[in-house]
N, C-alpha and C positions, 0 to 999 in steps of 0.2 A: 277449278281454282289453280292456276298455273304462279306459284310460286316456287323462288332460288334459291333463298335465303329465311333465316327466321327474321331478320328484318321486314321482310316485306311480307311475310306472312304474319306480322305483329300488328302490321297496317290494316292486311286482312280484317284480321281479330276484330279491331276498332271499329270498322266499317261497321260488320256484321254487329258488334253493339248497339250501336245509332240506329241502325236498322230496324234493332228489336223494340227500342225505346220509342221509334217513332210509333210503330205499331201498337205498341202498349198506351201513346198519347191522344191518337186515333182513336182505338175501342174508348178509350173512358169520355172523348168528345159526344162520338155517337151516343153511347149509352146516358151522358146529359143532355147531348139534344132529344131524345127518346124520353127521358124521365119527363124532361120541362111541356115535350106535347101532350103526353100523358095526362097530365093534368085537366086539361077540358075534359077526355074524356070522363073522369074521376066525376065530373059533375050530375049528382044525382039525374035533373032535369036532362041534359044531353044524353047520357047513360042510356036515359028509359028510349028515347027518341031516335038512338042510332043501335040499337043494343042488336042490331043484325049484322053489322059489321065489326062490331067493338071486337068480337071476336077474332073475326078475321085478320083486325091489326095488332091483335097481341100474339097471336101465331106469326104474325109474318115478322115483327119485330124480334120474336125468338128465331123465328128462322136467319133472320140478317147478322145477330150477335154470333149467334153460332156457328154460322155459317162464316162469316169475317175473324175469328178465333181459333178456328181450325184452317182456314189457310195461312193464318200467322202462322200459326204452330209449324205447318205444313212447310213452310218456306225456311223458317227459324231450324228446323231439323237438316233439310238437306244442306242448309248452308252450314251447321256445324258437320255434318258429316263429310263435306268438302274439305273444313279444313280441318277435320283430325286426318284423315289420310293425305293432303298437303303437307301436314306434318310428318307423321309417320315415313313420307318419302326425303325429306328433308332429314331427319335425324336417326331414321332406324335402319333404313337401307346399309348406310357408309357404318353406321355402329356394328351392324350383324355383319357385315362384309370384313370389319376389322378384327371382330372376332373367329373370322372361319366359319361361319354358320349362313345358314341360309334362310331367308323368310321370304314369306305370301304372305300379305297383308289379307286377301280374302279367302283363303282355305283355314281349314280346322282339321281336329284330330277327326278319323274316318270312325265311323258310327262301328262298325263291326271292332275294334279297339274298348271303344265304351261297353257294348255289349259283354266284350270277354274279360275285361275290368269283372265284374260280378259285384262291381260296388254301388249298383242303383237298385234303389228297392224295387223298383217296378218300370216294366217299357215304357218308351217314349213313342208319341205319335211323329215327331219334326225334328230335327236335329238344326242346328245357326253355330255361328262362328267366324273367331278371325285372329290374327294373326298369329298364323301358323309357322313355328320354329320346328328346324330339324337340323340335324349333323351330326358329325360324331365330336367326342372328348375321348382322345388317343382311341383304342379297341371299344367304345362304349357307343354304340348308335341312340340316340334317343330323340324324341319328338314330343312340343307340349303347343298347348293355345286354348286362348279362349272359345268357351263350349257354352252352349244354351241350351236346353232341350225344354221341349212344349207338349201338352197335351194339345187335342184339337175339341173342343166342344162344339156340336151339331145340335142348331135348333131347325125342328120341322116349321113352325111358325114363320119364322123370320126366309124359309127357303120357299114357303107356300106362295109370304106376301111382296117379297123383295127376290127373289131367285136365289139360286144354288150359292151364288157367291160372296151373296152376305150371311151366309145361311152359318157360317165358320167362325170360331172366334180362336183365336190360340190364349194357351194359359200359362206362363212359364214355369217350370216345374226346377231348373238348376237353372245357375249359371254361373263359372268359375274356369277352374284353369284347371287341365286332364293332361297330366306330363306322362309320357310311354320311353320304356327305355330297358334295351338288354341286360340283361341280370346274370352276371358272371359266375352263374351256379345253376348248372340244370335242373330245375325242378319239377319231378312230379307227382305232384300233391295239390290243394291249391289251400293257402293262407292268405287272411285276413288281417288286417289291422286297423281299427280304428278310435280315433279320440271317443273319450269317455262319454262329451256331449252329442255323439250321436246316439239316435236312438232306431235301431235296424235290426229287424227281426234276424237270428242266423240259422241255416239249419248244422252248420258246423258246430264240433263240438270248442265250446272255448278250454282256452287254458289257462293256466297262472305261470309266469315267469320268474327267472331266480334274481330278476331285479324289483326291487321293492317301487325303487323311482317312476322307473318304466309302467310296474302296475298301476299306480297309481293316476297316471297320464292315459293308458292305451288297454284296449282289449281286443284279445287275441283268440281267432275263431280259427280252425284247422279240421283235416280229416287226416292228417297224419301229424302227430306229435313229435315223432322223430326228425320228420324231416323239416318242421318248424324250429324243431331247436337247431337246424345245423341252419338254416336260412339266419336265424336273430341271436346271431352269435354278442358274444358282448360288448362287441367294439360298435355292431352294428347299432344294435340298441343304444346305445349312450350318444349315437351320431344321431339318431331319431328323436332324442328326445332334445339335442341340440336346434335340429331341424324344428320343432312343435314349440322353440321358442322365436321363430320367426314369423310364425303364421298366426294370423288374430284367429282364424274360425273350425280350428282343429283338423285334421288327417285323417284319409283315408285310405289305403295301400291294398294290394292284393299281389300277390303272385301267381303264375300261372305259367306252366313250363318253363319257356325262359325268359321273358317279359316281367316286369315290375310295373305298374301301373297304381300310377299316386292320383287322388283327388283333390285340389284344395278349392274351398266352397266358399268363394268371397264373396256373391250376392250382388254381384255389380261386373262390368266389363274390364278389362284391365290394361293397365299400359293408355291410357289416354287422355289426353291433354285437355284442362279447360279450357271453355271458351272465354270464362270469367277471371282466369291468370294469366297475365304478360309472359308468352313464350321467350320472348329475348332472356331471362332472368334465367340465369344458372341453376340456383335452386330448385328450379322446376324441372327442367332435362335431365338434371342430376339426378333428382328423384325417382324418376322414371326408369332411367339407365339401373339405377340401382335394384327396384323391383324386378328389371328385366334378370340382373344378376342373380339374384336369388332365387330365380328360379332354375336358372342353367347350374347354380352351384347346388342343386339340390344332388347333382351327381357326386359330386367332391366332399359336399357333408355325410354320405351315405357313404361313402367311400364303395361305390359299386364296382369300380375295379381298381384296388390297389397298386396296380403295376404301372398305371398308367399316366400317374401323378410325376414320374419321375421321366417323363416326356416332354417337349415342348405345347403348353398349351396358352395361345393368345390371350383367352379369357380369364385365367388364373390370375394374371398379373392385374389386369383392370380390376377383377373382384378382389382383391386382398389391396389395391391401394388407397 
């Protein structure tokens, strides 16, 4: 899909509407032309008389619906996947470029980041993703995107009777946004943070903090207490729990040497455009642009390095206006 403009990819849009509508006009023809033949066969006397093939044409009638349903589907999928990254190159390229920051629309944060996160209860078979955000804010490197990660379930049956390749199914186990980003205090120890509605076994020991507000939002897992207090100083903490009122589905944090490694678990893909809203409409780009900020501001609410606010930074000015 070779679009310049969100005009013409509004056009887009439209098409791909009609498109879907026709095919939805379609299946419900077939399926009354189908119903209405159906009917003789329904006839006790015919029934008895063909009942060697009656079969055969209710299999093949299922096989046609189904088979005409998932090529809609099929077509319906990659034509939105054309035009969210139609879009995304239309609005996010020149947006990230204006901010100083860099994006790939088809990378994600790298699996060995996740692993040393320590914020998944259990391995992953697969790892997905996409738009991958990196750069720095003044001294602060950091990198976030969206992440999916899958089990792989193996049936022997299905590999006995169809071969090895359908023998696979993936099961999605996350899918949210994994931000990674230097932590302007060397630490070594490793801390935990996480909202109260998760429920993760720790082998760390927890603690209590000397903020009441705080406890009552977050629990705090460590194998060194000292250097957890010098990490959640109290500026920080009241930036955090600033932060945990922007997120619908609570936080998850870890520290580890010098890396900070945040979770947040939205249960959906992010940053994308419907195909059922008019992109021309400001409210919609806007909104988007916004989510994008909030998450780059996650630097500047955490205040991870204080020196460096008092720097030229592009993105400060678009996020605070």
């Amino acid at each position: 899909m070779k679009t310049s403009s969100l005009q013409e990819l509004e056009k887009s849009r439209k098409l791909i509407i009609k498109r879907l509508v026709l095919h939805i006009i379609v299946g419900f023809a077939i399926c009354y032309l189908l119903i209405n033949l159906s009917y003789d066969w329904l006839d006790s006397e015919k029934l008895f008389v063909y009942k060697e093939v009656v079969g055969a044409y209710f299999i093949a009638v299922y096989l046609l619906l189904s088979g005409f349903l998932k090529y809609s589907l099929a077509i319906f999928k990659d034509e939105e996947r054309e035009f969210r990254q139609a879009y995304k190159d239309i609005v996010f390229v020149p947006f990230f470029k204006k901010l100083n920051l860099k994006y790939k629309k088809y990378y994600h944060v790298h699996a060995i980041d996740i692993l040393n996160s320590g914020l998944f209860s259990k391995l992953f078979d697969t790892q997905d993703g996409n738009d991958y955000v990196y750069g720095n804010v003044g001294e602060v490197r950091f990198s976030f995107s969206d992440v999916f990660l899958y089990d792989i379930k193996y049936s022997l049956f299905k590999d006995i009777m169809f071969g090895y390749l359908f023998s696979r199914k993936r099961k999605k186990t996350f899918a949210g946004l994994v931000f990674v980003a230097e932590f302007n205090k060397v630490v070594n120890s490793t801390t935990k943070i996480q909202s109260k509605n998760f429920i993760k076994k720790e082998s760390l020991k927890k603690i209590v903090m000397d903020n009441a507000e705080f406890n009552d939002i977050f629990n705090v897992f460590t194998d060194d207490e000292i250097n957890a207090n010098y990490i959640l100083s109290p500026k920080f903490m009241q930036n955090l729990i600033q932060l945990n009122g922007f997120v619908k589905f609570g936080i998850r944090m870890s520290f580890n040497r010098q890396k900070i490694y945040i979770v947040l678990n939205h249960g959906k893909d992010s940053f994308e455009p419907s195909l059922f809203r008019q992109v021309i409409k400001d409210s919609v780009t806007k909104g988007i642009k916004k989510e994008i900020l909030s998450v780059v501001g996650i630097i500047k609410t955490l205040d991870l390095n204080n020196k460096i606010w008092l720097e030229n930074s592009a993105w400060a000015d678009e996020f605070y206006r």
